[in-house]
VMD Tcl script that draws the C-alpha trace (Angstrom):
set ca {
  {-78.97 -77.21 17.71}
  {-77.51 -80.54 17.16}
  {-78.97 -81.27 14.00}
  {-77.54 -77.56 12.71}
  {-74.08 -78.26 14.46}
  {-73.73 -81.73 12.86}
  {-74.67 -79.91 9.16}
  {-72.05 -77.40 10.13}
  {-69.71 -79.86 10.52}
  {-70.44 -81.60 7.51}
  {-70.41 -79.20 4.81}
  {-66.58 -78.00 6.45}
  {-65.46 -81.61 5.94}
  {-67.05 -81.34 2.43}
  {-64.96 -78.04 1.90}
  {-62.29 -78.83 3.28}
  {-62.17 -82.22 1.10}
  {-62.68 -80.65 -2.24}
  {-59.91 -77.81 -1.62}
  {-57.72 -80.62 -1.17}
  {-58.58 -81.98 -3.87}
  {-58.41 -79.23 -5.82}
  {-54.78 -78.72 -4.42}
  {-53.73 -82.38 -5.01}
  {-55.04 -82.36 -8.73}
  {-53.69 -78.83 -9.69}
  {-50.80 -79.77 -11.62}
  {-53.09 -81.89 -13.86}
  {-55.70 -78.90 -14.15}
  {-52.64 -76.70 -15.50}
  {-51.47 -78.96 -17.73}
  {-55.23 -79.40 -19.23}
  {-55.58 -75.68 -18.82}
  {-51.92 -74.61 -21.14}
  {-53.27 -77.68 -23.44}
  {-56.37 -75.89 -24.04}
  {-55.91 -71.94 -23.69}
  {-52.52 -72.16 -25.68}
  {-53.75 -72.78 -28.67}
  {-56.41 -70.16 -28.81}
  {-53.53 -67.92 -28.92}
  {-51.32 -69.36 -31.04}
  {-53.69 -71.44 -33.27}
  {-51.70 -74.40 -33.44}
  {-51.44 -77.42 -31.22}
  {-49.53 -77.40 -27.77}
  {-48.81 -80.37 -25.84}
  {-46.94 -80.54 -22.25}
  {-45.31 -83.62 -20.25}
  {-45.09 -82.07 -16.86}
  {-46.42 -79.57 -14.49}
  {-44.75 -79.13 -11.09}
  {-47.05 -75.90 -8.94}
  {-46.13 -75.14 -5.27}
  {-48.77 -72.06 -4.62}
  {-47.21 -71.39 -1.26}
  {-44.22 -70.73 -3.04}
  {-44.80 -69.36 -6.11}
  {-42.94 -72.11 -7.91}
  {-43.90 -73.42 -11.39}
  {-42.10 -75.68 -13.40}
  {-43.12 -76.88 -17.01}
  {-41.34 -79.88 -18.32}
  {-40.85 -80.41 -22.50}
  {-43.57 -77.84 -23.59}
  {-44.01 -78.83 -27.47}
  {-45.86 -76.13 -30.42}
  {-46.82 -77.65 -33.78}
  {-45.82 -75.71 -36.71}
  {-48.75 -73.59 -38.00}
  {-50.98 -74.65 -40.73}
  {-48.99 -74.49 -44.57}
  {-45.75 -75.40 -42.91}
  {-43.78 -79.32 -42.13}
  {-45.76 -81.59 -39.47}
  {-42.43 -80.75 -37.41}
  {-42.63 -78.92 -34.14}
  {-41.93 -75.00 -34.50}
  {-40.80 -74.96 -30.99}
  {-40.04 -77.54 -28.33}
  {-39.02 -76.19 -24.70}
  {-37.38 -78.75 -22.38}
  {-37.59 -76.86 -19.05}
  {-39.08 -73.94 -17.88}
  {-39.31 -72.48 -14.18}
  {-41.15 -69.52 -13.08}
  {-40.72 -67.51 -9.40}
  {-43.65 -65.46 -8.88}
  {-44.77 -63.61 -6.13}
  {-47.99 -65.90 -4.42}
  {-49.93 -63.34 -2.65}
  {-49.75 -60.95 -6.18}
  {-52.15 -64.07 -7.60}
  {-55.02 -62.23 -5.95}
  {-54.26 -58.99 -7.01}
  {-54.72 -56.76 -10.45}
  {-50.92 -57.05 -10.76}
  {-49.00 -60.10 -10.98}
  {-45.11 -60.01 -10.18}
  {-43.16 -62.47 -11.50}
  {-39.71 -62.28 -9.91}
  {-37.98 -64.54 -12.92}
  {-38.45 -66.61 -15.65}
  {-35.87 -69.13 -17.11}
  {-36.56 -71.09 -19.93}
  {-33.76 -74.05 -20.91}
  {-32.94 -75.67 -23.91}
  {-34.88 -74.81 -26.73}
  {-35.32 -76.45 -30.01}
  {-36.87 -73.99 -32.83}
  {-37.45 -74.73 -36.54}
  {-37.63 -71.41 -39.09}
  {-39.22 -72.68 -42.30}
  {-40.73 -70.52 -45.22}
  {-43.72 -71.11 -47.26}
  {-45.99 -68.91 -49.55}
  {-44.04 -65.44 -48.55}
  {-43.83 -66.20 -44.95}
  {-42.42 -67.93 -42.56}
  {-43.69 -70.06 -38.99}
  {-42.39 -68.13 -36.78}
  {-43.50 -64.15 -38.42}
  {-47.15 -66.75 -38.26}
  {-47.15 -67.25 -34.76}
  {-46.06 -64.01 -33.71}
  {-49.24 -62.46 -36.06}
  {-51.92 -64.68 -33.43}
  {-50.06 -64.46 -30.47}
  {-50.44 -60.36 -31.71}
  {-54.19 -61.16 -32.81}
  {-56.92 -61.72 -30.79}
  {-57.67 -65.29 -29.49}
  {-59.75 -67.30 -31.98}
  {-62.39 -68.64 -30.13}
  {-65.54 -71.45 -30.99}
  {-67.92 -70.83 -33.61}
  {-70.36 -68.89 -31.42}
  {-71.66 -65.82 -32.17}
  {-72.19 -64.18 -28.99}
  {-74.90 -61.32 -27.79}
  {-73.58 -57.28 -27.56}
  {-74.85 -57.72 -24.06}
  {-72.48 -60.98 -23.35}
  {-69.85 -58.88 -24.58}
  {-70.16 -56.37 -21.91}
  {-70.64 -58.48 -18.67}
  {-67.29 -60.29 -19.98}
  {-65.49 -57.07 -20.80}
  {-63.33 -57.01 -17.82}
  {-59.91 -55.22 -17.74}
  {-56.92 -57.85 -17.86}
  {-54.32 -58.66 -15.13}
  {-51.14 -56.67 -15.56}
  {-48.03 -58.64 -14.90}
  {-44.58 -57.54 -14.45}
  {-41.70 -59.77 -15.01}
  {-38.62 -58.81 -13.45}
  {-36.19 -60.99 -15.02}
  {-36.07 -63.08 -18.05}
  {-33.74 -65.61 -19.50}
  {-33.82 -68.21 -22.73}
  {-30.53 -70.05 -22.81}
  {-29.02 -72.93 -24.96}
  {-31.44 -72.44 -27.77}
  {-31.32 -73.53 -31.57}
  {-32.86 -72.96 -34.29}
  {-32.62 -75.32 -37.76}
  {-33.61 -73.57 -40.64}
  {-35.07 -74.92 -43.68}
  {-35.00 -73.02 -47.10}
  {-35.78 -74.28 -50.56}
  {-33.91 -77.57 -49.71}
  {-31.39 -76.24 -47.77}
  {-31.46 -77.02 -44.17}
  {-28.50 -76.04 -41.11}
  {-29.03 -76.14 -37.46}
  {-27.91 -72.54 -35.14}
  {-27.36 -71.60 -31.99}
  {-29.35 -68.34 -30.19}
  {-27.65 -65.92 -27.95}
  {-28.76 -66.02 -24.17}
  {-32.07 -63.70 -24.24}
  {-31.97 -61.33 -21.27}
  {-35.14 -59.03 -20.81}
  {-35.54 -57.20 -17.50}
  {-38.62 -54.66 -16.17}
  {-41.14 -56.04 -18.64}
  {-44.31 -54.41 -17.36}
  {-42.63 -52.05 -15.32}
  {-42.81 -48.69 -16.95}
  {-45.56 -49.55 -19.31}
  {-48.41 -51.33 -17.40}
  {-48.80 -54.62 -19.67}
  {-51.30 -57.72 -19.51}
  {-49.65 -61.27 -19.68}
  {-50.43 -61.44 -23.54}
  {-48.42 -58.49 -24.39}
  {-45.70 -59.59 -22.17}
  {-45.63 -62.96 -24.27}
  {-45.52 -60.34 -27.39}
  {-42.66 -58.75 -26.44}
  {-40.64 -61.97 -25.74}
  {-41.68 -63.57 -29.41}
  {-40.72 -60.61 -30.52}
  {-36.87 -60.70 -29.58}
  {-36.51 -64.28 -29.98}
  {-38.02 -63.83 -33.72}
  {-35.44 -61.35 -34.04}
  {-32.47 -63.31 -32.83}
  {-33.84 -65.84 -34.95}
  {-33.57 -63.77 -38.28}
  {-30.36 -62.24 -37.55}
  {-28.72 -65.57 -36.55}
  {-29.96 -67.04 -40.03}
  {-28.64 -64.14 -41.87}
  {-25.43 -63.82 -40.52}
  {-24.60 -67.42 -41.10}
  {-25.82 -67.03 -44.47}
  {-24.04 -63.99 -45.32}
  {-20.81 -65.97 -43.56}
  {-21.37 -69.24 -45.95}
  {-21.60 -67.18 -49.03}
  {-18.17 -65.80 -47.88}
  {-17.18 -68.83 -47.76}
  {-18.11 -69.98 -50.90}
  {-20.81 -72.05 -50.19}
  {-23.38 -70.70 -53.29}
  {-26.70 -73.11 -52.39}
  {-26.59 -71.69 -48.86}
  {-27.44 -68.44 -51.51}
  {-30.79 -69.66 -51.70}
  {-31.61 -69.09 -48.45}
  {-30.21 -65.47 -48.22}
  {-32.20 -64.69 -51.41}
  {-35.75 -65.87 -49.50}
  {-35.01 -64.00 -46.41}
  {-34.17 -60.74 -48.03}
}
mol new
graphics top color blue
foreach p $ca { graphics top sphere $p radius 0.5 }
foreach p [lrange $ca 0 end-1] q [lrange $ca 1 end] { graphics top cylinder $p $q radius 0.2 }
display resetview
């Protein structure tokens, strides 16, 4: 009885031990984890500084969140995101839904270029669309269906981009923009939606804040008189 108490004992301590080691190395594991995953998605490099999780209170904070420009586009970064907090509800982790009370992200640097009919940002919002592109592997039909499960949903009840730019580059021609505050509310809500289709929806807005705010100060330069700014009115439409 001892023996069996004094095993008992020891594989608790053992538990208990790697939990907390889990807990004390999970901002490192996220970090490696948004390094990885990201780029599945997007198909370009990600890199992040900082990771800041409290579990018991739902708190996340990302710190200078970096994306490479996709391939046939400048070795500058399409997007670079200095801070970004999320407030999620903890005990929804567990769950099929996720609730994420808010999302904030602050001070954003994004770079619109176009190259052979396209441009970076109508690239990235094709894969994040797409499906993941994953390794070289070709995997069984019966692989496919034990790993067929149904996705998370997540709500997000309130999101906010603020103090963003955007520096265009056309044909030569480059300027630097500010973005409008982007204010979604409800995503999820009436439409049941996995995390990847909530990150959709989002490019989707801010790609189309980007085009109008590169249009209209096109259109207003040409006003003005400024004729190379033309150029870059005659790629976008």
């Amino acid at each position: 009885m001892k023996t069996f108490l004094k095993i008992s004992v020891g594989i608790v301590i053992v538990a208990v031990i790697g939990l907390f080691g889990v807990y004390m190395g999970r901002n490192a594991l996220i970090k490696h984890s948004v390094e990885k995953v990201a780029p599945k998605y997007l198909q370009t490099s990600v890199t992040l500084e900082e990771v800041d999780f409290q579990p018991f209170q739902g708190h996340v904070m990302l710190k200078n969140l970096r994306i490479e420009n996709p391939k046939g586009f400048s070795e500058n970064d399409l997007f670079s995101l200095g801070l970004i907090t999320v407030d999620l509800q903890p005990k929804t982790l567990l769950s099929n839904k996720i609730i994420i009370n808010k999302i904030l992200i602050d001070t954003v640097a994004a770079r619109y270029e176009i190259a052979n009919g396209t441009n970076n940002i109508a690239v990235i919002q094709k894969n994040v669309a797409g499906k993941p592109k994953q390794n070289a592997q070709k995997a069984s039909p019966s692989s496919d269906k034990t790993n067929d499960k149904p996705a998370k949903s997540v709500i997000i009840k309130d999101f906010t981009l603020k103090d963003a730019t955007v520096s265009a580059s056309v044909s030569g021609v480059s300027m630097t923009l500010p973005l409008p505050t982007i204010h979604m509310t409800g995503i999820g809500e009436d439409k049941p939606s996995t995390l990847k289709e909530a990150f959709t929806s989002i490019i989707n807005v801010f790609s189309a804040e980007t085009l109008n705010a590169v249009a209209n100060a096109t259109a207003e330069a040409l006003k003005s008189g400024a004729d190379s700014l033309g150029k870059i009115l005659k790629q976008l439409f």
